[in-house]
N, C-alpha and C positions, 0 to 999 in steps of 0.2 A: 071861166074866162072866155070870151066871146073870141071868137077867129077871125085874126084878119087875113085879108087875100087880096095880093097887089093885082090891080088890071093896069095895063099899059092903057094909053091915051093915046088916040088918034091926033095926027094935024100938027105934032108940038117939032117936029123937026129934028127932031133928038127921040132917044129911045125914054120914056117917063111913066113913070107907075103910078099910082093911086093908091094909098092903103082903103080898106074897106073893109068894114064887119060882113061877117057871112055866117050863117048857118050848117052846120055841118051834117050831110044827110048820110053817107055810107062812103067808107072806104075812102077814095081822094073827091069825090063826090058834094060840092058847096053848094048851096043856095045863097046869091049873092045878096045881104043889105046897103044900104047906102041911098036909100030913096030919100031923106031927110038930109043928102051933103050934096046928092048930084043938080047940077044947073047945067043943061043941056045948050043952055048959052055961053057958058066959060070954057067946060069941056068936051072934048067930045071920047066916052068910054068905048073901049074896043066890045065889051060887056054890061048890059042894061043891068040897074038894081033888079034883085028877082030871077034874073036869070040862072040854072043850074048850069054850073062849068066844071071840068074836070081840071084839076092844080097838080102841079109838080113844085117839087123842092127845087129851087135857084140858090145861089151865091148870090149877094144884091149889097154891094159897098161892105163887103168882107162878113156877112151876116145871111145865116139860112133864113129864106121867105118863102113861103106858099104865093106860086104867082098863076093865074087865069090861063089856060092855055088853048084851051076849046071849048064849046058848049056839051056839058054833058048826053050822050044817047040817050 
């Protein structure tokens, strides 16, 4: 099963996530996919496809999610 990993969205005025398949490289460690959903017209991601980020567990509408927190070192 593929991983997904919410990134929040810039500009929406509210707090708003994205689900997005990711690659998992080590530990909390994701390589983000999503280059086949992202339009850099409609949204704008806190996190580009591709990019390695480090994920923590959240509560997210009463359900644990892996969400984007930083760019991995």
């Amino acid at each position: 099963m593929t991983p997904i990993i919410y990134i929040k969205l810039l500009n929406e005025g509210t707090d708003v996530y994205r689900p997005v398949s990711a690659f998992h490289i080590q530990d909390q460690i994701y390589e983000l996919g999503g280059a086949d959903i992202y339009d850099s017209d409609d949204e704008v991601w806190e996190f580009l496809p591709g990019t390695f980020v480090l994920v923590e567990e959240r509560v997210m509408e009463g359900e644990i999610a892996s969400v984007a927190i930083t760019k991995a070192p």
